[in-house]
C-alpha positions in Angstrom: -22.9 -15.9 -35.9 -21.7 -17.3 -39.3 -21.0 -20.8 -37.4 -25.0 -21.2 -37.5 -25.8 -20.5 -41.4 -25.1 -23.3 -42.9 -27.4 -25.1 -39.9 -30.2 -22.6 -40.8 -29.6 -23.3 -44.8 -29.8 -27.3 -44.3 -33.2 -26.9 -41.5 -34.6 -24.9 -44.8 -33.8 -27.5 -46.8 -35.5 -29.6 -44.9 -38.8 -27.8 -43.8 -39.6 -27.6 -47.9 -38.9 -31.4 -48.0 -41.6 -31.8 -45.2 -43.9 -29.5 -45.7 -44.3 -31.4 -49.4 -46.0 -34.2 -48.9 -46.1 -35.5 -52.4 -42.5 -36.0 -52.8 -41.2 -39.4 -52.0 -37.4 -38.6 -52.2 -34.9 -37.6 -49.7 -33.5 -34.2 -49.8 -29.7 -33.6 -50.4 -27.7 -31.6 -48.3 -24.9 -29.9 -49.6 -21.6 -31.3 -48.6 -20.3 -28.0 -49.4 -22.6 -26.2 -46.3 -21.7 -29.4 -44.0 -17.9 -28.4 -44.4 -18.1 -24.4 -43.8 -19.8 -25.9 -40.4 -17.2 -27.9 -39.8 -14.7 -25.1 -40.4 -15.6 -23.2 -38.8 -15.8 -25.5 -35.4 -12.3 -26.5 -36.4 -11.0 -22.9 -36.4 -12.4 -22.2 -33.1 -10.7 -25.3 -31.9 -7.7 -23.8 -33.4 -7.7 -20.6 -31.7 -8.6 -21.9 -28.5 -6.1 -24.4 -28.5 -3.3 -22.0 -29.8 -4.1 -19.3 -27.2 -4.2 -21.9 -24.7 -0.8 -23.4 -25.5 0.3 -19.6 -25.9 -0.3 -18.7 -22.4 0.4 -21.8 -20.6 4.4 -21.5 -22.2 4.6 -17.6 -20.8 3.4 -19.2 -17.6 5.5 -22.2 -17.5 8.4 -19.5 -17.8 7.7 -17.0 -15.5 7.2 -19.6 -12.9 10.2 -21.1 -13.6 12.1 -17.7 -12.9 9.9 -17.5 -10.0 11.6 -20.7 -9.1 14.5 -19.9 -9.6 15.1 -16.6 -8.2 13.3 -17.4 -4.7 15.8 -20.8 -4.4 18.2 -17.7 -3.9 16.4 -16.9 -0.4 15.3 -20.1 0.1 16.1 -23.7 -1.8 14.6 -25.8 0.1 10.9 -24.1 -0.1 11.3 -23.6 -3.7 11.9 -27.1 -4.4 9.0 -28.1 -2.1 6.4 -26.1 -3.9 7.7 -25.6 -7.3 8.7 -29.1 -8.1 9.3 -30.0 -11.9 7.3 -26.6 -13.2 7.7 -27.7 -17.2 6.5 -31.2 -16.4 3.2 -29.5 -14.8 2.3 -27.4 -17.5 3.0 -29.3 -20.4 0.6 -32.1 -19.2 -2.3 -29.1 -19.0 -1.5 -28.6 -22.6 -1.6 -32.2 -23.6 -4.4 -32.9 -21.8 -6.4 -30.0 -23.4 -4.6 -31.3 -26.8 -6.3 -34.9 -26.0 -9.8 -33.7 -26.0 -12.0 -36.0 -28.2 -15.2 -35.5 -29.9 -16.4 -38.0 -27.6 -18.9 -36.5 -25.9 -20.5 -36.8 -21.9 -23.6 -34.7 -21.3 -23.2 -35.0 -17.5 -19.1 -34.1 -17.3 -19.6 -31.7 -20.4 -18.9 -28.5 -17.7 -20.4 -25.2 -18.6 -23.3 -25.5 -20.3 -23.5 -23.1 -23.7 -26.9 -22.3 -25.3 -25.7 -21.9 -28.9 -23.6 -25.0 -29.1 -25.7 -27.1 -27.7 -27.7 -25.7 -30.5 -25.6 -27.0 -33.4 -25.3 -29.7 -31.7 -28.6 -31.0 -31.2 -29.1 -30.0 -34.7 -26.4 -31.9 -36.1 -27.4 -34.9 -34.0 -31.7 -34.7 -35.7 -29.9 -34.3 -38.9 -27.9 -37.1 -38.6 -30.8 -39.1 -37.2 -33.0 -38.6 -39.7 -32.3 -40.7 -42.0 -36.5 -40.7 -43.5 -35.9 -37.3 -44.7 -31.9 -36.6 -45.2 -29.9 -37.9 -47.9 -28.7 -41.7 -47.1 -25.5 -41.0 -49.3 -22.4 -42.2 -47.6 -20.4 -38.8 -48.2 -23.2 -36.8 -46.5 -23.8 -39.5 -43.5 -19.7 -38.9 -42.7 -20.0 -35.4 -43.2 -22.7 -34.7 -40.5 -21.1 -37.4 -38.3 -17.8 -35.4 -38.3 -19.4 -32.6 -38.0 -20.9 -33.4 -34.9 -17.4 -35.0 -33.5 -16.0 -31.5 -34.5 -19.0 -29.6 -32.2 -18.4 -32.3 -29.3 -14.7 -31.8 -29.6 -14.8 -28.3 -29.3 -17.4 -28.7 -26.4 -14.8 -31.0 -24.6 -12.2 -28.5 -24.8 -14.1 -26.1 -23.8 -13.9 -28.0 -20.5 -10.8 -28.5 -20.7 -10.1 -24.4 -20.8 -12.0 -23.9 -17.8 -10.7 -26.8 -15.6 -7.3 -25.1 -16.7 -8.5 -21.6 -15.6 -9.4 -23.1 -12.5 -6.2 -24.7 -11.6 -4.2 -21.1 -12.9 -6.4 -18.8 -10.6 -5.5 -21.8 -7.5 -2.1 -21.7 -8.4 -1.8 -17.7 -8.1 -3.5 -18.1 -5.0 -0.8 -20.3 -3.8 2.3 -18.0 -5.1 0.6 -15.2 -3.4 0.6 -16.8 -0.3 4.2 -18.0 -0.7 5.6 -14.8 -1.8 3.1 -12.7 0.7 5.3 -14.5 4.0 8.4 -12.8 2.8 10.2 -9.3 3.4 12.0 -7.3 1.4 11.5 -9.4 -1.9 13.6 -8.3 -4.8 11.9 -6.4 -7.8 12.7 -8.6 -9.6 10.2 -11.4 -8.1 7.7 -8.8 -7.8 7.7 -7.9 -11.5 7.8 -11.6 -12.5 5.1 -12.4 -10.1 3.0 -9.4 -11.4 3.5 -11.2 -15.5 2.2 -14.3 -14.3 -1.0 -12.6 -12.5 -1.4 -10.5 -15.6 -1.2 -13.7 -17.9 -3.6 -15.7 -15.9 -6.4 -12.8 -16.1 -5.9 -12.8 -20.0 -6.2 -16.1 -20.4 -9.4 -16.0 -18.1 -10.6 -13.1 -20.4 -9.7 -15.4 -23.8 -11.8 -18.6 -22.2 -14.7 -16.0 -21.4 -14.9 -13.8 -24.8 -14.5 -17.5 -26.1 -17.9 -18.8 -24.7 -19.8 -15.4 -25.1 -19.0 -15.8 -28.7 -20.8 -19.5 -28.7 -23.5 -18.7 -25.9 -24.5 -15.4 -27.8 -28.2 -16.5 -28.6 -28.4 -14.2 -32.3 -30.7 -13.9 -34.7 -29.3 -17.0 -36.5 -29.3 -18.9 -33.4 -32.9 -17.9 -33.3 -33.6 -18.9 -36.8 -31.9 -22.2 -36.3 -34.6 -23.0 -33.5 -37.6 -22.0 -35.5 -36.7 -23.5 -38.6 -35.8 -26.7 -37.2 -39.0 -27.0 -35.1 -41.1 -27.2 -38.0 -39.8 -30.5 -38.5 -41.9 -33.1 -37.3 -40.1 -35.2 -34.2 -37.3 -32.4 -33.6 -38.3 -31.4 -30.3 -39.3 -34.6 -28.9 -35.3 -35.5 -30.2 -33.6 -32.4 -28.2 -35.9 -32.6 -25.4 -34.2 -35.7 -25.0 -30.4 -35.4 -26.0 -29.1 -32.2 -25.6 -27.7 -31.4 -23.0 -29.5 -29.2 -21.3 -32.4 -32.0 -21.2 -29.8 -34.1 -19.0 -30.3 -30.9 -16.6 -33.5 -30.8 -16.8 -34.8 -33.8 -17.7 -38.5 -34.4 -18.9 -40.9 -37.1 -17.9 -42.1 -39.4 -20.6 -45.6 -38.9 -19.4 -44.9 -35.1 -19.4 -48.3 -33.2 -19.1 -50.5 -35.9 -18.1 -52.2 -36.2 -14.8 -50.0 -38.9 -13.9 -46.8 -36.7 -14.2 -48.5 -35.3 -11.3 -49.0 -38.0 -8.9 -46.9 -38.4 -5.4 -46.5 -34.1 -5.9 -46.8 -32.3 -2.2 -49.2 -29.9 -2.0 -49.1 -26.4 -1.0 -51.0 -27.2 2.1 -48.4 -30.4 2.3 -45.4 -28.1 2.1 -46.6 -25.5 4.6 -47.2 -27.8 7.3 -43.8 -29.5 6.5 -42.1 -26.2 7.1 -44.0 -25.5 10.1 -43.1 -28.8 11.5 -39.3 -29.0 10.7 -38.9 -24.7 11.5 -41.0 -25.6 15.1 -42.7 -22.1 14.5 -44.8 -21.1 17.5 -48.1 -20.1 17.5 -49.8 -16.6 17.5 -53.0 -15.8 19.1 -53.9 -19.4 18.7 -53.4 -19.7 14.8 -50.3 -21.3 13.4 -47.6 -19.0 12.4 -47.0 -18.3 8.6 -43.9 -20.0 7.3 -43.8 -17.7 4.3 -43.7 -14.7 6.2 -40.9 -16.5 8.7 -38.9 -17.3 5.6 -39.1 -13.6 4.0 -37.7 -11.9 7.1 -34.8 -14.1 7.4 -34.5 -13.3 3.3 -34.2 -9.4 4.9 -32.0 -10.3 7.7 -29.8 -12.3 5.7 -29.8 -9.4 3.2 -28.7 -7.2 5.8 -25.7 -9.4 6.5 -24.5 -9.4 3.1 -24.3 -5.9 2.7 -22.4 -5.2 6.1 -19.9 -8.4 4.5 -19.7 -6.4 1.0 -19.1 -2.8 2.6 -16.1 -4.7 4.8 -14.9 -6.3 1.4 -14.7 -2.8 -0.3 -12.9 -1.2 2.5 -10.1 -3.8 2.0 -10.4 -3.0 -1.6 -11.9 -6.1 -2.6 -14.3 -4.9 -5.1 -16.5 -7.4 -6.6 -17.0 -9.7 -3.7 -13.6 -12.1 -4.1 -13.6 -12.5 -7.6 -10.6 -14.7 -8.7 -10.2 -11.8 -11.5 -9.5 -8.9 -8.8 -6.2 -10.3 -7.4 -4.2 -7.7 -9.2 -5.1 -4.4 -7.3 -2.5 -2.0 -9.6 -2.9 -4.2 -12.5 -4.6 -2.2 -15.4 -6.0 -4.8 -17.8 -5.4 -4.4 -21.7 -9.2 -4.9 -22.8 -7.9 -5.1 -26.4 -5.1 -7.8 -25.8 -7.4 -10.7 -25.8 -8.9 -9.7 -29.0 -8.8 -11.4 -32.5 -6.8 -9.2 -35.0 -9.6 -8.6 -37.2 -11.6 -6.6 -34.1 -8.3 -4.6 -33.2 -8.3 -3.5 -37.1 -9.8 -0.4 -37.6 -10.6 1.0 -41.3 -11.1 5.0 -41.9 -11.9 7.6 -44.4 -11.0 11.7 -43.3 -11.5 14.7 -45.7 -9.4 17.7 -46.0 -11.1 20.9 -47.9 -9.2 24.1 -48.5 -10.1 27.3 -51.0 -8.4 28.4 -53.9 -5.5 30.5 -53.9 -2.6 31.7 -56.0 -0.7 28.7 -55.8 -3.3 25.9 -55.6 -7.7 25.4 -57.2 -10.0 24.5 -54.7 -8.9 20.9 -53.8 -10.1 18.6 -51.3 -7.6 15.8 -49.7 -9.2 12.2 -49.2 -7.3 9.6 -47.1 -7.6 6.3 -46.3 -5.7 5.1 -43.0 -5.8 1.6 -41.6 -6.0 1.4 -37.5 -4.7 -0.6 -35.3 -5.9 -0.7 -31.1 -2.6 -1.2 -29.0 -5.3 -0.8 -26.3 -8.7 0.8 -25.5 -6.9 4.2 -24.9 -4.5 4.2 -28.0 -4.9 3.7 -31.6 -2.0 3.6 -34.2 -3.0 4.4 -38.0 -1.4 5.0 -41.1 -2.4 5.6 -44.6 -2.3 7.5 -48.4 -3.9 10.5 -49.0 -4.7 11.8 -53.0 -5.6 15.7 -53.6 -8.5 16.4 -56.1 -8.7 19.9 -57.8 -11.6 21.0 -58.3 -10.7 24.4 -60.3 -10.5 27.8 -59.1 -14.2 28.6 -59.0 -17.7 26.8 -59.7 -17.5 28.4 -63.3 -14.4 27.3 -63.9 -14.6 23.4 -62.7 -11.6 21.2 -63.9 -10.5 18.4 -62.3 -7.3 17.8 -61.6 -5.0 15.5 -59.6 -3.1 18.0 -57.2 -1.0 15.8 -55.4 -0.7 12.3 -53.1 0.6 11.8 -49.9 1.8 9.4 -46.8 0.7 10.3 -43.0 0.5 8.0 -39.9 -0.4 9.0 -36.7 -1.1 8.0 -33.0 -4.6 8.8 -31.1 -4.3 8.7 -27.6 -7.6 9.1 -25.3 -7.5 12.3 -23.5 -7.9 11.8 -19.8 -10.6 13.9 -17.6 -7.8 15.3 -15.0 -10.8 17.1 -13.1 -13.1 13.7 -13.0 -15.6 16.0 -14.8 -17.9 13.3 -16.2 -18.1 15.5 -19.2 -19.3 13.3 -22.6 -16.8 16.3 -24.4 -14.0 15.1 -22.9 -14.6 11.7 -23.0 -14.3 12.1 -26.7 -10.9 13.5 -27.0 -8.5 12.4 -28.3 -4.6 14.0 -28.8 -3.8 13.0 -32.5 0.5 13.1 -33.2 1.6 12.3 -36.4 3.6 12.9 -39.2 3.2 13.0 -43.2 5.1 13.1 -46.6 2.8 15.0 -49.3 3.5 16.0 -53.4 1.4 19.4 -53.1 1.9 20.1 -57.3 -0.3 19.0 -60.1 0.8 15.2 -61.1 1.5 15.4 -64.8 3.4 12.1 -65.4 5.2 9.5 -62.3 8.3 10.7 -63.3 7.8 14.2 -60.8 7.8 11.2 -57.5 11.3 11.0 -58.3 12.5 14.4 -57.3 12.4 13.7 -53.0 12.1 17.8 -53.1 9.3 18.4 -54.5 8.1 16.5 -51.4 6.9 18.8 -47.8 7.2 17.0 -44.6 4.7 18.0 -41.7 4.6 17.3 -38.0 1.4 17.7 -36.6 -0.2 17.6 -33.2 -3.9 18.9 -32.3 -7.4 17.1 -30.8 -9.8 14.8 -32.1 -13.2 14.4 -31.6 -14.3 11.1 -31.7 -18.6 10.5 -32.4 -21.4 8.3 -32.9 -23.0 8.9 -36.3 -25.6 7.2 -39.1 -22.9 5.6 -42.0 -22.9 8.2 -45.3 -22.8 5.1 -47.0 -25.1 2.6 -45.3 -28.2 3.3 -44.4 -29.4 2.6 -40.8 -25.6 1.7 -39.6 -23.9 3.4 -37.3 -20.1 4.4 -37.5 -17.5 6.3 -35.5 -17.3 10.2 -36.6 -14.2 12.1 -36.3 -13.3 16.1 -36.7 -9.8 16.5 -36.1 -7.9 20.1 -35.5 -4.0 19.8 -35.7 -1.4 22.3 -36.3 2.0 21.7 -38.6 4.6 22.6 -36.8 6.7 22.7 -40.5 4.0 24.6 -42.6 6.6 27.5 -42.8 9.0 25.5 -44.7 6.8 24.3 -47.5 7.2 25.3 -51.0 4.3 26.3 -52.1 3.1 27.8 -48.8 0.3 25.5 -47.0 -1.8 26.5 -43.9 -0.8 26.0 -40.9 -4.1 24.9 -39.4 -5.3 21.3 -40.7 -9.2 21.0 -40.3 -10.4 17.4 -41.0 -13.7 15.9 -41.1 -14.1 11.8 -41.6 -15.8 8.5 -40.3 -15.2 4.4 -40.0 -16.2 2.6 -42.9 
């Protein structure tokens, strides 16, 4: 994650400084790498807070319809469990607005490997005042740095505790609504909004950790760097927070660390004693082999309490996220725009003929996910001549054009299984192209001189190594459509389109 490089650059910095023992001056850390890491703390502050206050406003209203709507059947039970609706969950948002970078290792919640990271980084850097600048400007910066890491940490929290108190409260509507007949449709599809927001928002807080807790290679770096540094992991044994988890006795590794420890002998006889385990042919029963069949037994009980679960179409065991049995989750909904943007290249070949040289059509169309099974692209195309035959090569600029499309996953009807079919997709689309040789901009003026196509056809969708990187891999694509207005061109065109391209 680029939240961690300008923590990896600074631990550089610093391992030089140590590992030169002839220098008697500080090193200087950049202000400049300080502030990208404080930016980039503050812009997942940002996010979180924005989506937070995004989907606590769509709740707040569909409860308050909710509200509404059931005072029509009964007022006096909406008023009991509704109360002021707008009061409730504007003091969620303020109270996930109020979070501090004050920071409280034991009532931090979750705990998240890669902040802590930064944030026991931050705190040595700060500390370390024999081998970091002493400058004022650089002493604030890594202080508010820190405050921005505990900040987000706090809110964090906050998110979850909120997450928490959503899944309870759908819980509680469910009920409500469940002990009613003959609900109107309208409650139903206002009640199924509200479910539908609350697993988004669970999603959002979840993609939002991942992103933090994702141990990469810069995490990894930050760790190695930094343990160079004499007294680093004495300091984050000590103050991060997973040390107030697990904390680590001072004398750590000493024989006295392991005085008043029970012995295995100690703890066998304890569990005889306190399980009252008989006796077998006059030798004390074994209270590991006691303990491993009611492991099995308890086992067993699970599995006849998971198979009863399923059959009441409970799948995953109760999970607060399986609430919503015909509720078909939007994967791509809870993504940042940037990884719903999709960028494309596609290639278009066709032979000589009377009209036209050998060309070949390039196009570059931007992509956009609606969802995991529908993809929405447009683009511009330009047609390169090539000349009517390898002894006559001339290029030439044969035309330009305008397409967008739709792809749409093909579904496997027959629950074949078949990787084919799974990567189909039905491409729809339309285009405006200038099939004549551009001689001067003044021929775009004439609208026609422009053929409109309609096309429709299958796309193959593919892994495949990157023509243009090595070693990365991109999406393939080899698309077959027809034009369903190819006889009304002028020149003639094909009416098959064959098209080869990839992701860039």
């Amino acid at each position: 994650m680029r939240i961690f490089l300008s923590v990896v650059l600074i631990a550089c910095s610093v391992v030089l400084y140590a590992q030169d023992s002839s220098r008697n001056d500080v090193i200087n850390i950049s202000k400049k790498s300080l502030s990208a890491i404080e930016d980039k703390m503050q812009s997942l502050d940002k996010q979180l807070t924005k989506q937070t206050d995004k989907y606590l406003n769509s709740l707040s209203k569909q409860e308050q319809k909710l509200k509404k709507q059931l005072a029509k059947i009964d007022s006096s039970k909406a008023a009991e469990l509704f109360g002021d609706v707008k009061k409730r969950y504007e003091s969620l948002s303020q109270k996930l607005n109020g979070a501090t970078g004050k920071f409280d290792k034991i009532a931090s919640g979750e705990f998240i490997a890669g902040l802590d990271s930064v944030q026991g980084s931050l705190a040595f850097l700060k500390d370390a005042a024999n081998i970091v600048s002493k400058t004022k400007d650089i002493r604030q910066k890594l202080g508010s740095s820190l405050n921005q890491a505990n900040q987000l940490q706090n809110k964090l929290k906050e998110a979850g505790d909120i997450q928490s108190y959503l899944q309870e409260r759908q819980q509680q509507l469910k009920q409500l609504l469940g002990s009613y007949t003959n609900l109107p449709k309208s409650i139903s599809k206002c009640f199924g909004k509200y479910q539908a927001d609350v697993y988004y928002y669970s999603q959002i807080t979840k993609e939002y950790k991942q992103l933090l807790n994702d141990p990469d290679k810069l995490v990894r770096k930050t760790l190695e760097v930094l343990q160079h540094i004499p007294g680093f992991q004495k300091f984050f044994s000590r103050y991060s927070m997973l040390a107030s988890l697990f904390p680590t006795p001072d004398n750590y590794g000493t024989q006295q660390a392991l005085a008043g420890l029970q012995t295995r002998a100690d703890v066998q006889q304890l569990m005889q004693q306190q399980l009252a385990l008989p006796a077998t042919n006059g030798a004390n029963a074994n209270p590991a082999q006691y303990l491993q069949q009611q492991m099995q037994q308890s086992q067993g009980e699970l599995s006849k309490l998971k198979d009863k679960l399923n059959q009441l179409g409970i799948n995953g065991g109760g999970s607060s996220d399986m609430v919503m049995p015909d509720f078909k989750p939007n994967n791509q909904k809870t993504k940042r725009l940037k990884d719903r943007i999709q960028v494309s290249t596609d290639f278009q070949t066709q032979r000589s003929d009377y009209y036209y040289p050998l060309r070949t059509d390039v196009a570059i169309m931007l992509g956009y996910k609606l969802s995991d099974k529908t993809v929405i692209n447009a683009g511009v195309s330009g047609r390169l001549g090539w000349g009517k035959s390898w002894k006559e090569i001339r290029f030439s600029a044969e035309g330009v054009g305008f397409r967008t499309n739709l792809d749409w996953k093909a579904p496997d009807l027959f629950k074949t299984g078949s990787r084919f079919i799974a990567s189909l997709w039905f491409t729809a689309g339309a285009e405006l192209n200038y099939n004549r040789t551009i001689e001067s901009l003044t021929v775009f003026k004439n609208y026609s001189n422009w053929n409109k196509s309609a096309l429709a056809g299958l796309t193959k969708k593919y892994s495949m190594n990157s023509p243009l990187k090595k070693g990365k891999k991109v999406k393939g694509t080899m698309s077959v459509l027809y034009d369903f207005l190819y006889n009304k061109h002028v020149p003639p065109t094909p009416a098959v389109v064959w098209r080869v391209g990839w992701g860039l």
